[in-house]
N, C-alpha and C positions, 0 to 999 in steps of 0.2 A: 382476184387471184383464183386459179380454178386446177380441181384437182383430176389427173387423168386416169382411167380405168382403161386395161388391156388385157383382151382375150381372144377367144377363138368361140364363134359359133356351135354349139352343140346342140344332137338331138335332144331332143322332149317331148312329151306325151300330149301335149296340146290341154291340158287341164287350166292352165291358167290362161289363156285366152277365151276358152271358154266360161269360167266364172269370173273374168273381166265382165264380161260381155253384160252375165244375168247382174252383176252388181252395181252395172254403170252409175246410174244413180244416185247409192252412195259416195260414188267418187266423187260425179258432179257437186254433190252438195259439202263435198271437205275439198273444191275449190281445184281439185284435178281433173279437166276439162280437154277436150283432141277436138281436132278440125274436124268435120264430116268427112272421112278417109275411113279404110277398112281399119279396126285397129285391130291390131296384133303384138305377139310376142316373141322372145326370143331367148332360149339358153345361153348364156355366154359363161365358157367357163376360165376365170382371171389368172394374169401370170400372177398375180402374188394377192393374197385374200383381202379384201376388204370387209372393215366392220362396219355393221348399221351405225350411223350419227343419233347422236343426241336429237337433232332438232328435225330428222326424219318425220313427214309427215301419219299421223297416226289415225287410225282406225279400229274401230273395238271388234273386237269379235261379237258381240251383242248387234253393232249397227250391219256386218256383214252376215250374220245369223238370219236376223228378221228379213233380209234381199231373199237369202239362200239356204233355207235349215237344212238342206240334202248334204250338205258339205262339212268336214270335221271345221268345228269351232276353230277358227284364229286370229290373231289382229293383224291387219296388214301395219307396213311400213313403208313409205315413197319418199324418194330420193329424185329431186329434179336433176332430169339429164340436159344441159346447157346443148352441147354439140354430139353428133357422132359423127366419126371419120374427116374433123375437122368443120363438118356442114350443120347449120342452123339448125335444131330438130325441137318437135313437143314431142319430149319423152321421161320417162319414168323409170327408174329403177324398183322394182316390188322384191320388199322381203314378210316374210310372215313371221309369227310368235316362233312356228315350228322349225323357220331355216333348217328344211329338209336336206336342203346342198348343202349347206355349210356356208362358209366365209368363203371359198374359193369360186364361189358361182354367182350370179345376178338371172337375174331375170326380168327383160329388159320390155318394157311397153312403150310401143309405139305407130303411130299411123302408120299404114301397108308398109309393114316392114317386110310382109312375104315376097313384094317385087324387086328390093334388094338386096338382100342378103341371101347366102348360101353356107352350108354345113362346111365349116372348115374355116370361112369365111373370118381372118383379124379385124378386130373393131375398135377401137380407141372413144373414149366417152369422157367426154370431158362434165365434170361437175362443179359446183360452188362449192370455192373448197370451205367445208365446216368442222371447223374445232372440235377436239375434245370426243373424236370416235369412240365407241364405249360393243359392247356385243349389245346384243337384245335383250334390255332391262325393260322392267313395267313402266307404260305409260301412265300419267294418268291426266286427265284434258281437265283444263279449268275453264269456270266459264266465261272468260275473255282470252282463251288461248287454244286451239286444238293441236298443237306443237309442243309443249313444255313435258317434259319427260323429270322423273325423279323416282330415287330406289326405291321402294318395296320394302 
């Protein structure tokens, strides 16, 4: 069963494409991996908000620190994107400790996404639907799990 996200393209400042880029590594090694494609991102701002999952994949601000110290401290969170616009994609939802937008925005990663989308542009993204939505609580990674989340 899979759950749908809808919104509309919006601008952004291109900062998260860019510390995508210098923290690839990171990613690769917490198992979030793109084809040799340009990769890119995308504002999307949702008709109705969605909250980070539980079982969103997690990243410490420590592992993203040592990639990148130029950057404020925060933990990512990814959210696998199954489909966009109906069609097959390797994509990612990225949210931070800081959810600077809020719950009504995503921001979305994915290969050359610059060659088809445009500002205005509705998007439909289909997810795994995962239980038990929660906002941005502490993670904290055990060591046979880098997904287990619990309060703080």
């Amino acid at each position: 069963m899979a759950n749908e996200l809808k919104g509309t393209v919006v601008k952004g400042i291109g900062l998260a494409s860019k510390r995508i880029r210098i923290c690839e590594c990171v990613l690769n090694k917490n198992g979030v991996t793109f084809p040799p494609f340009k990769l890119g991102t995308l504002n999307i701002r949702l008709n109705t908000p969605y909250k980070t999952p539980n079982s969103a994949t997690f990243i410490s601000r420590q592992e993203i620190s040592a990639c990148d110290p130029r950057f404020k401290p925060e933990d990512w969170y990814l959210i696998p994107v199954l489909k966009i616009n109906g069609k097959a994609e390797s994509a990612y939802i990225l949210r931070t400790s800081e959810n600077f937008h809020g719950d009504a925005y995503v921001e979305l990663i994915a290969h050359d996404l610059g060659a088809g989308a445009a500002l205005g542009q509705t998007l439909t993204l289909e997810l795994m639907d995962i239980p038990n939505s929660v906002g941005l609580l502490p993670l904290h990674r055990s060591s046979s799990s880098s997904s287990s989340r619990s309060k703080a």
